[in-house]
PQR file with spaces between the fields and no chain letter, atoms N, CA, C, O and H, PARSE charges and radii, in Angstrom:
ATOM       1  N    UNK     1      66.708  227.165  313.213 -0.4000 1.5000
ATOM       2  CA   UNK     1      65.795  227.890  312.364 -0.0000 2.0000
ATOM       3  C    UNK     1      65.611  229.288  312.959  0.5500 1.7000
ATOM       4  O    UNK     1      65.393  229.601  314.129 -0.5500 1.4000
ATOM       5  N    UNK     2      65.769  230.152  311.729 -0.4000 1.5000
ATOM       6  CA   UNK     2      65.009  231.490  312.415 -0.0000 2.0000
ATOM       7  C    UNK     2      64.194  231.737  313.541  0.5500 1.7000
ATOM       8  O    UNK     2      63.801  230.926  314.380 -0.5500 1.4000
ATOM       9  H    UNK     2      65.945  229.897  310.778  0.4000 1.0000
ATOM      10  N    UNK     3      63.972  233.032  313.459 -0.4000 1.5000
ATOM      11  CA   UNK     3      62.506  233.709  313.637 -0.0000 2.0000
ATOM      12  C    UNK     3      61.665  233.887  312.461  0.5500 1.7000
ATOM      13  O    UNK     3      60.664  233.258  312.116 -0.5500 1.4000
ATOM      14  H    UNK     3      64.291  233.691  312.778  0.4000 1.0000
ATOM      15  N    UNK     4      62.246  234.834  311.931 -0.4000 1.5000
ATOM      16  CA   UNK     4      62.118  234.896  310.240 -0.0000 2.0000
ATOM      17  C    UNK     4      61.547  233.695  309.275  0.5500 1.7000
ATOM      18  O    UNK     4      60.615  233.835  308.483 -0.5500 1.4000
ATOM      19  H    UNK     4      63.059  235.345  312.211  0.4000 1.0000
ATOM      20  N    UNK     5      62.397  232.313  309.530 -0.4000 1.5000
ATOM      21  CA   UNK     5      62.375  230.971  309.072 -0.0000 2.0000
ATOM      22  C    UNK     5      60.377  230.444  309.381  0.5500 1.7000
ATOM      23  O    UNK     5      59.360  230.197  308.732 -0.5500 1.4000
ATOM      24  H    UNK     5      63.154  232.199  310.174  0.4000 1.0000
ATOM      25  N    UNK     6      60.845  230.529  310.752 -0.4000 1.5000
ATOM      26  CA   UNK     6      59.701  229.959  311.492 -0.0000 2.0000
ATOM      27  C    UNK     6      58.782  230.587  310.687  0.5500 1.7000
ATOM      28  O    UNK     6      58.293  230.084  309.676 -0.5500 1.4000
ATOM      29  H    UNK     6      61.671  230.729  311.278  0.4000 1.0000
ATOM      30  N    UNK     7      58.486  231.934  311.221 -0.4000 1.5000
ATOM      31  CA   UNK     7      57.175  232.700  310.940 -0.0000 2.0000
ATOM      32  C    UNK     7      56.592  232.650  309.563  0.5500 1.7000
ATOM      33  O    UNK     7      55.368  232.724  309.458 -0.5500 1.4000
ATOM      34  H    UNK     7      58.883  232.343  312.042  0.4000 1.0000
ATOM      35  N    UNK     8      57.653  232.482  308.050 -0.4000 1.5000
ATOM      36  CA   UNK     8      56.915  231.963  307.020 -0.0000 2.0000
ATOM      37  C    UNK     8      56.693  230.713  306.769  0.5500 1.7000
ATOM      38  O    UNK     8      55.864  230.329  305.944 -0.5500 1.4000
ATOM      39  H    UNK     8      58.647  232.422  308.135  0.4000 1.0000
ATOM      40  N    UNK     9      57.282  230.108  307.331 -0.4000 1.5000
ATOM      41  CA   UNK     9      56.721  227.933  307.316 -0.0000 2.0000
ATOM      42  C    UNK     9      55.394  228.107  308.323  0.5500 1.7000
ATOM      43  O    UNK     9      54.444  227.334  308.205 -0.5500 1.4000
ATOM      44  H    UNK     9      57.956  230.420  308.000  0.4000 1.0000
ATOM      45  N    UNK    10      55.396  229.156  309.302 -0.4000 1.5000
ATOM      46  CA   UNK    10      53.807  229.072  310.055 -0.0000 2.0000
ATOM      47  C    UNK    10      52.580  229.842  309.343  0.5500 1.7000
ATOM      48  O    UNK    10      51.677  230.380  309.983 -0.5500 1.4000
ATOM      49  H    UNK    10      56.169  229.784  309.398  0.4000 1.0000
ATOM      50  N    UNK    11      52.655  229.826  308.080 -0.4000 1.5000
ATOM      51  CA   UNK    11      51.665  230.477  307.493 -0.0000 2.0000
ATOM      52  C    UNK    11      51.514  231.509  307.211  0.5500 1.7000
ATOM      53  O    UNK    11      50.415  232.057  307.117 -0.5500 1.4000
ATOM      54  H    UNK    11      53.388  229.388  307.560  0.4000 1.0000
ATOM      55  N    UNK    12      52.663  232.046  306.998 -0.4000 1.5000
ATOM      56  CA   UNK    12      53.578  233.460  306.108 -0.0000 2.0000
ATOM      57  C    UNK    12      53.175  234.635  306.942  0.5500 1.7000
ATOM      58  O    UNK    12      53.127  235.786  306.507 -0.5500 1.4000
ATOM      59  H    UNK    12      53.555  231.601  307.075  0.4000 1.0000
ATOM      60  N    UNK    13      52.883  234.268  308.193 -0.4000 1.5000
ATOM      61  CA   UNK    13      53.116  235.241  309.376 -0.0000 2.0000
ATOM      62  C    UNK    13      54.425  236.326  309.277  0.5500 1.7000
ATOM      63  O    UNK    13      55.328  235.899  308.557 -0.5500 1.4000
ATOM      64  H    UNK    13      52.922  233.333  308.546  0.4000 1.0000
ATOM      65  N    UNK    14      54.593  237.243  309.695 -0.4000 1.5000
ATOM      66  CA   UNK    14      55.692  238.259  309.848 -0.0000 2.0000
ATOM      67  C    UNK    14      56.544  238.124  310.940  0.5500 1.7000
ATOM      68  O    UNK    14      56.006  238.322  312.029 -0.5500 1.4000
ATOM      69  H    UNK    14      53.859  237.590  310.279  0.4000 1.0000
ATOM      70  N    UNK    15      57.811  237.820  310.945 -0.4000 1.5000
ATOM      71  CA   UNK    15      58.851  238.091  312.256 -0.0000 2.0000
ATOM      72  C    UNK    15      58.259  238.566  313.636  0.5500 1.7000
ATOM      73  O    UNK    15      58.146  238.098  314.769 -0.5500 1.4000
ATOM      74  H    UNK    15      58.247  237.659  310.059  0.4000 1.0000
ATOM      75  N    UNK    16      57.867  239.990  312.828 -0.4000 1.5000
ATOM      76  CA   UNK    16      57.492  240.785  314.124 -0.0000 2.0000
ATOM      77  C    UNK    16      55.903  240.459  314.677  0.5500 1.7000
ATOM      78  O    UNK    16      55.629  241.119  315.679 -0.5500 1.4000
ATOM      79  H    UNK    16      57.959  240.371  311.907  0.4000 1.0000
ATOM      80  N    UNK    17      54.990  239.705  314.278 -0.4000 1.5000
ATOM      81  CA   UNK    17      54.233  239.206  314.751 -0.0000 2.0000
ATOM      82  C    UNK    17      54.430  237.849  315.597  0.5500 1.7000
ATOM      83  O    UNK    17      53.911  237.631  316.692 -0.5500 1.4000
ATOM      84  H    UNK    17      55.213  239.168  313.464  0.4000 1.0000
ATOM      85  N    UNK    18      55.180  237.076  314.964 -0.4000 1.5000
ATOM      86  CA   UNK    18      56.098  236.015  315.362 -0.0000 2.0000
ATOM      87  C    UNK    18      56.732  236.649  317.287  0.5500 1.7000
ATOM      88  O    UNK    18      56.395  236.223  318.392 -0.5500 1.4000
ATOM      89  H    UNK    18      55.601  237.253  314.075  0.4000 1.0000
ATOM      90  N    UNK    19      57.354  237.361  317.042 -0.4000 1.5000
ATOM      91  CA   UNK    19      58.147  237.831  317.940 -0.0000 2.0000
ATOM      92  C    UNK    19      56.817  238.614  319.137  0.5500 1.7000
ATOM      93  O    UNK    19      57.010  238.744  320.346 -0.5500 1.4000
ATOM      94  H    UNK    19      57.628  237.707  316.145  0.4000 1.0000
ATOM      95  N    UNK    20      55.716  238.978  318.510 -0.4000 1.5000
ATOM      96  CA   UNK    20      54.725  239.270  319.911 -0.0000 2.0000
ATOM      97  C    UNK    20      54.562  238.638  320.127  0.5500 1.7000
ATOM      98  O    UNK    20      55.022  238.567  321.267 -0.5500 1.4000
ATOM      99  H    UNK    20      55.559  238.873  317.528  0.4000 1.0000
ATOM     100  N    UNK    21      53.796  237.167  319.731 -0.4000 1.5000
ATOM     101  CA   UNK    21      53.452  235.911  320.624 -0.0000 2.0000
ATOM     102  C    UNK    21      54.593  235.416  321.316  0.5500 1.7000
ATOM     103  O    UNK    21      54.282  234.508  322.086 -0.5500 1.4000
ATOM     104  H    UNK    21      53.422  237.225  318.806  0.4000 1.0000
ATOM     105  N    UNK    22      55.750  235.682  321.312 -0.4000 1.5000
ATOM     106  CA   UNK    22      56.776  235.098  322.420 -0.0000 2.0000
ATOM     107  C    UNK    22      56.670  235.927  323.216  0.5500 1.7000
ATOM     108  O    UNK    22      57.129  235.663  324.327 -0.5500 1.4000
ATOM     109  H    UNK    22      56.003  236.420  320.687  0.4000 1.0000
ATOM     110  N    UNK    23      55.932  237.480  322.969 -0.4000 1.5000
ATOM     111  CA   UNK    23      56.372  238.519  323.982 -0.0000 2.0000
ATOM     112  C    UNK    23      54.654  238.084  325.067  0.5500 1.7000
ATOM     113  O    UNK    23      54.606  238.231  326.288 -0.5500 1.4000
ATOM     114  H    UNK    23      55.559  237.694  322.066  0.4000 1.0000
ATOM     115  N    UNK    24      53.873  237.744  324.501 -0.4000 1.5000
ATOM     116  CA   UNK    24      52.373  237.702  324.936 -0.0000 2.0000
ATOM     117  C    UNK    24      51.535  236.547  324.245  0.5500 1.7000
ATOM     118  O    UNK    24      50.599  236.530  323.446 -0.5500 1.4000
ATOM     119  H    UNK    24      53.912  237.625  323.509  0.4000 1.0000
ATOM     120  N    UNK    25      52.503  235.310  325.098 -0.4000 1.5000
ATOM     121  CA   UNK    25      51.912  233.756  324.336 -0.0000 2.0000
ATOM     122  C    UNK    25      50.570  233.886  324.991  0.5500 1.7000
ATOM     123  O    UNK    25      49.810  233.066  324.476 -0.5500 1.4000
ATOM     124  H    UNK    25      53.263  235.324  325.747  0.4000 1.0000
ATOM     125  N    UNK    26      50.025  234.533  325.848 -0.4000 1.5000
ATOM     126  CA   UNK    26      48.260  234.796  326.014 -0.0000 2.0000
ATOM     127  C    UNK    26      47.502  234.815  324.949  0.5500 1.7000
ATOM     128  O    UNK    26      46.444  234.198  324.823 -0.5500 1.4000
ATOM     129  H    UNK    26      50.642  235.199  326.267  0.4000 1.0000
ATOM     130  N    UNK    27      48.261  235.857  323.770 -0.4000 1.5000
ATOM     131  CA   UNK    27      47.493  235.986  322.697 -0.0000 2.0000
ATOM     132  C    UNK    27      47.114  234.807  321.618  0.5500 1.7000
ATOM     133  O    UNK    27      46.345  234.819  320.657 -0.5500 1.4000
ATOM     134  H    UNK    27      49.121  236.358  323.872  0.4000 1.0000
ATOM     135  N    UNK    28      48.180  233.519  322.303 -0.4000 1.5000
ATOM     136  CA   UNK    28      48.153  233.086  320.516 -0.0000 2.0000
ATOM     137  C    UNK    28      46.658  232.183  320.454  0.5500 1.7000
ATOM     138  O    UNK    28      46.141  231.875  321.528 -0.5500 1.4000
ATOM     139  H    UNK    28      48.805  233.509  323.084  0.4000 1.0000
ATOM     140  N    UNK    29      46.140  231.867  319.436 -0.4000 1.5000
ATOM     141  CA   UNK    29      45.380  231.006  319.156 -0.0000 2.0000
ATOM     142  C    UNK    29      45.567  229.505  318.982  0.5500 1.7000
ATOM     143  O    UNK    29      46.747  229.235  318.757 -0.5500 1.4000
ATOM     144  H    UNK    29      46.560  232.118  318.564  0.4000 1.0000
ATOM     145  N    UNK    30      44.828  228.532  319.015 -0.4000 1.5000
ATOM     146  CA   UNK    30      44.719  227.331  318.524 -0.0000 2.0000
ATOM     147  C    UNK    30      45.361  227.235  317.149  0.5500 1.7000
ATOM     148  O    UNK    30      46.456  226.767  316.840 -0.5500 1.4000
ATOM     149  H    UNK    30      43.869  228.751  319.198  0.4000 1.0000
ATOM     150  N    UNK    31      44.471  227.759  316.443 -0.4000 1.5000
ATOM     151  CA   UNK    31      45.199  227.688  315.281 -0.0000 2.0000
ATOM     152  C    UNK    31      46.672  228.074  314.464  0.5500 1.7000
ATOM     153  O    UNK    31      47.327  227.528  313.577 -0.5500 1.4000
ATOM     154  H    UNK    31      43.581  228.140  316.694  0.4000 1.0000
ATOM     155  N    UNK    32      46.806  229.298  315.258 -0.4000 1.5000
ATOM     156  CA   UNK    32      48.310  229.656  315.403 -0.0000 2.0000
ATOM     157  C    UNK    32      49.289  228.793  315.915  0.5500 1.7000
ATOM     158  O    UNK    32      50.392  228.507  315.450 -0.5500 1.4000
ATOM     159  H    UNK    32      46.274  229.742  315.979  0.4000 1.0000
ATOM     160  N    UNK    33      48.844  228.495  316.728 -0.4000 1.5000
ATOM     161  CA   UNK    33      49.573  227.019  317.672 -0.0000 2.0000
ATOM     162  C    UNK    33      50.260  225.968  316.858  0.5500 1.7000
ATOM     163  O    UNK    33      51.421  225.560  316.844 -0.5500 1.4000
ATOM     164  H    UNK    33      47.948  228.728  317.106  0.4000 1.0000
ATOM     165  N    UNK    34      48.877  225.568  315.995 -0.4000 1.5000
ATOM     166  CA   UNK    34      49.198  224.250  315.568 -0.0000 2.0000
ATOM     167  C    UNK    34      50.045  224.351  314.127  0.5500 1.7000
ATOM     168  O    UNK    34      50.793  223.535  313.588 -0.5500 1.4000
ATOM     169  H    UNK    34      47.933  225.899  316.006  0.4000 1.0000
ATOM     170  N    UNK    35      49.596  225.754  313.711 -0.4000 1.5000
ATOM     171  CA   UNK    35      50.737  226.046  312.871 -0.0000 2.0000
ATOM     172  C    UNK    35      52.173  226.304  312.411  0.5500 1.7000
ATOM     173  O    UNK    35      52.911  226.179  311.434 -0.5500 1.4000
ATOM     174  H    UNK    35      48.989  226.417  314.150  0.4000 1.0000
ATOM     175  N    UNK    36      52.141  226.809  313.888 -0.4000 1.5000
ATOM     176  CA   UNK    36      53.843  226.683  314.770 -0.0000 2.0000
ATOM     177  C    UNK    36      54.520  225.308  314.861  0.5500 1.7000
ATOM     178  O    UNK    36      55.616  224.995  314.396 -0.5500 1.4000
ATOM     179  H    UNK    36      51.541  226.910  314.682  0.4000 1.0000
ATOM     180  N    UNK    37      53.502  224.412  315.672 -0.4000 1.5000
ATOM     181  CA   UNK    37      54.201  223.461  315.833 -0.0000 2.0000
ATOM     182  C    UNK    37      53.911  222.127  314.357  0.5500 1.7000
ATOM     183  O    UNK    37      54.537  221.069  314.292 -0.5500 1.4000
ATOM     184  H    UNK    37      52.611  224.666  316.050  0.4000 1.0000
ATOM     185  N    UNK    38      53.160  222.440  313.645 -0.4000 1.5000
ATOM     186  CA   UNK    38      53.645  221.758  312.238 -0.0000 2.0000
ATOM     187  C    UNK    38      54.857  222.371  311.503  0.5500 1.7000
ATOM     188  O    UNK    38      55.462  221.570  310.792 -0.5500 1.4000
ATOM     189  H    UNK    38      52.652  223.300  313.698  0.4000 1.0000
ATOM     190  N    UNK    39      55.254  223.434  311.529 -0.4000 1.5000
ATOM     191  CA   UNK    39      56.404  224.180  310.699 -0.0000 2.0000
ATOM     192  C    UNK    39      57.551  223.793  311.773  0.5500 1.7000
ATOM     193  O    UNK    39      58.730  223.866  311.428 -0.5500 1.4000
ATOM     194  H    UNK    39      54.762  224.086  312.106  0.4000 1.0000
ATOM     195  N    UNK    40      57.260  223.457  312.837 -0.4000 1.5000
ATOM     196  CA   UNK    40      58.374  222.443  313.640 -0.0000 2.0000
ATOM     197  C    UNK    40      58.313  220.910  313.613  0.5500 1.7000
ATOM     198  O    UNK    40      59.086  220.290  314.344 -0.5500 1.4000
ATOM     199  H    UNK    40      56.302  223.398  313.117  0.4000 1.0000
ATOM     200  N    UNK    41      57.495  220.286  312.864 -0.4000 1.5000
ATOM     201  CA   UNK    41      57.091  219.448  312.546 -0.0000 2.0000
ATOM     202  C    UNK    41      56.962  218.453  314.541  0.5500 1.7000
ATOM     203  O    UNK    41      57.417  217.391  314.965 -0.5500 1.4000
ATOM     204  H    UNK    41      56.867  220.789  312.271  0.4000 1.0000
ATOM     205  N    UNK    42      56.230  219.415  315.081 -0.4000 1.5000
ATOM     206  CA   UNK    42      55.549  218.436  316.330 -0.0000 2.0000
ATOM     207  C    UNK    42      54.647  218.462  316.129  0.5500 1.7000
ATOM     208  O    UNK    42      54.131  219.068  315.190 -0.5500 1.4000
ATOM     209  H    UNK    42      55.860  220.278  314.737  0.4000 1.0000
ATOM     210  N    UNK    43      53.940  217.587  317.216 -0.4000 1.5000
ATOM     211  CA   UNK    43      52.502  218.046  316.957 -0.0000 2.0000
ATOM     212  C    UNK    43      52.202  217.630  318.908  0.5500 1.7000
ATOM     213  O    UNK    43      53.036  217.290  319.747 -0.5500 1.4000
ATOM     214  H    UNK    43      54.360  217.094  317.978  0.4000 1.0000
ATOM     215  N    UNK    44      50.724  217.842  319.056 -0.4000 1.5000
ATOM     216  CA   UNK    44      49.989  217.703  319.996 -0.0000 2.0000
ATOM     217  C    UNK    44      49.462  216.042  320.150  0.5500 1.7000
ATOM     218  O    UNK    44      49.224  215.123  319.365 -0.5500 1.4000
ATOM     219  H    UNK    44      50.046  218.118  318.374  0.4000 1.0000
ATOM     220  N    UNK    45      49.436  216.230  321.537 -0.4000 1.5000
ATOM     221  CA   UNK    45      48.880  214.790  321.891 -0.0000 2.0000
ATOM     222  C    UNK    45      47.818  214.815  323.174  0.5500 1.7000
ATOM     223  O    UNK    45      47.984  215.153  324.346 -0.5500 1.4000
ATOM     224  H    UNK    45      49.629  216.976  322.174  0.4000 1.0000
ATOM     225  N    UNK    46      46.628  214.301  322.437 -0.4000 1.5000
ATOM     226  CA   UNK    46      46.065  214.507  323.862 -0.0000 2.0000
ATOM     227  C    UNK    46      45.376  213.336  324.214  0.5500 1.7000
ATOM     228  O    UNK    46      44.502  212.827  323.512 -0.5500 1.4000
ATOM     229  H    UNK    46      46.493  214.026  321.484  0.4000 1.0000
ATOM     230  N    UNK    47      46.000  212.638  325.966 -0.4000 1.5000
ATOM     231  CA   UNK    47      45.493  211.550  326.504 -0.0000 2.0000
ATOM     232  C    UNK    47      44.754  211.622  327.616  0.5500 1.7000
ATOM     233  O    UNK    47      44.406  212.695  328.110 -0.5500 1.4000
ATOM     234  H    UNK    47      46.709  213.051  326.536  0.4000 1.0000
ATOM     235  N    UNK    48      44.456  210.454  328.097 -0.4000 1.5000
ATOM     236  CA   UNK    48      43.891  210.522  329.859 -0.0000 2.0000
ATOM     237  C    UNK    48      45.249  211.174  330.793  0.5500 1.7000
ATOM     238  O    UNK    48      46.421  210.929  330.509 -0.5500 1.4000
ATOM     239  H    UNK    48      44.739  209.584  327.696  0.4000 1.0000
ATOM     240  N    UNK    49      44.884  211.896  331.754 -0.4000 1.5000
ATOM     241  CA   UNK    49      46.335  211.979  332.751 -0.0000 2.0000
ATOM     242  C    UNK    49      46.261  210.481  333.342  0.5500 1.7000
ATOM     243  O    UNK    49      45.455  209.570  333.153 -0.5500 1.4000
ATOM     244  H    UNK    49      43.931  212.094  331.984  0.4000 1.0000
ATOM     245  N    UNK    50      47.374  210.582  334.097 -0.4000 1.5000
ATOM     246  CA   UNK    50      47.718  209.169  334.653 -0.0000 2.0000
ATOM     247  C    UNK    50      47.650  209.195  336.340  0.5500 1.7000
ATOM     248  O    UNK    50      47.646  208.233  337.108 -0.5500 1.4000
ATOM     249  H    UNK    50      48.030  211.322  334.249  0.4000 1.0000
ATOM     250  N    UNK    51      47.585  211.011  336.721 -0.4000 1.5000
ATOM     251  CA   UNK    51      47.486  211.248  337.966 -0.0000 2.0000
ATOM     252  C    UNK    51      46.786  212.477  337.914  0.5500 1.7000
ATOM     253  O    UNK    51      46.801  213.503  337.234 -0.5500 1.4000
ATOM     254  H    UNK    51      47.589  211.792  336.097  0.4000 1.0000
ATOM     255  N    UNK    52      46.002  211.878  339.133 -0.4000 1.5000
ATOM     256  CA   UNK    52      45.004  213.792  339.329 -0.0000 2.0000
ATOM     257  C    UNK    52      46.130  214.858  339.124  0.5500 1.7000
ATOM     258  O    UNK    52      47.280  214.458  338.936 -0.5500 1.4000
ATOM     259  H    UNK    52      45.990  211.044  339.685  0.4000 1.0000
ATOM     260  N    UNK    53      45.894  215.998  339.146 -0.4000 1.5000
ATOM     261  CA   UNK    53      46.330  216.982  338.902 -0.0000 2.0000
ATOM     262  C    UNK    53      45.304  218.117  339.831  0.5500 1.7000
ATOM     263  O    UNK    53      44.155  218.343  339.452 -0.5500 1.4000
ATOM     264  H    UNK    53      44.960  216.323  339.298  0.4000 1.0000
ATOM     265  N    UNK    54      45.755  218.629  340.795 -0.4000 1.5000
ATOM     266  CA   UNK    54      45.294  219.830  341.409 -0.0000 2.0000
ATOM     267  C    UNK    54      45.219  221.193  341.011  0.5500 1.7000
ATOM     268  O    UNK    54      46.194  221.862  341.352 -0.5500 1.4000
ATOM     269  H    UNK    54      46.689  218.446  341.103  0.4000 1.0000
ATOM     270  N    UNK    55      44.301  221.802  340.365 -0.4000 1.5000
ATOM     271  CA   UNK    55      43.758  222.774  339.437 -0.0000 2.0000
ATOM     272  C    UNK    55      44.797  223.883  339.759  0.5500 1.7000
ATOM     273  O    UNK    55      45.342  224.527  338.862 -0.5500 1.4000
ATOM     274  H    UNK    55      43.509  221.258  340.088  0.4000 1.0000
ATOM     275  N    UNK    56      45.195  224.192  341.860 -0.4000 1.5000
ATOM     276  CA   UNK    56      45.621  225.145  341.796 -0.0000 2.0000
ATOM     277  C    UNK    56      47.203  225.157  341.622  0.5500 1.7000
ATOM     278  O    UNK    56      47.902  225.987  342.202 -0.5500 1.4000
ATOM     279  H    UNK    56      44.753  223.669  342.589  0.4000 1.0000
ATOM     280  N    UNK    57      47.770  224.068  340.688 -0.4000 1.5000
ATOM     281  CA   UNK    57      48.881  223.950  340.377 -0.0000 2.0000
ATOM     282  C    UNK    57      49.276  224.093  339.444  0.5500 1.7000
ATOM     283  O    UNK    57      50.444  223.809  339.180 -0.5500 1.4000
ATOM     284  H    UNK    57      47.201  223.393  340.217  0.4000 1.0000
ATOM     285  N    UNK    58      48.358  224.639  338.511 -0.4000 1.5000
ATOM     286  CA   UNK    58      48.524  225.157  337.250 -0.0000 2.0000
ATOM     287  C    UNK    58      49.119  226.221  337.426  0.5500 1.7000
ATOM     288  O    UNK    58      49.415  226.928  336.463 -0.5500 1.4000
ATOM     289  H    UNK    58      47.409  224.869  338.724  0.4000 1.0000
């Protein structure tokens, strides 16, 4: 799939807006997010972790 492709299945976003959030994924939103990844048809999952995780390993 596009760029082009993507960006109107994510809610008739523009290429070149499309193409800043890859340049500055800081910016994107939640909602942008989930719009992306429905027009990729994934989605999010959110569980318990299964192991601590040390904050400064993010």
């Amino acid at each position: 799939m596009s760029q082009q492709e993507l960006a109107l299945k994510a809610g008739g976003m523009s290429q070149a807006r499309l193409s800043q959030l890859e340049l500055q994924p800081g910016r994107l939103t939640v909602e942008r997010l989930l719009l992306l990844l429905a027009a990729l048809n994934l989605e999010v999952v959110v569980r318990p972790r299964q192991h601590a995780i040390n904050p400064a390993e993010w």
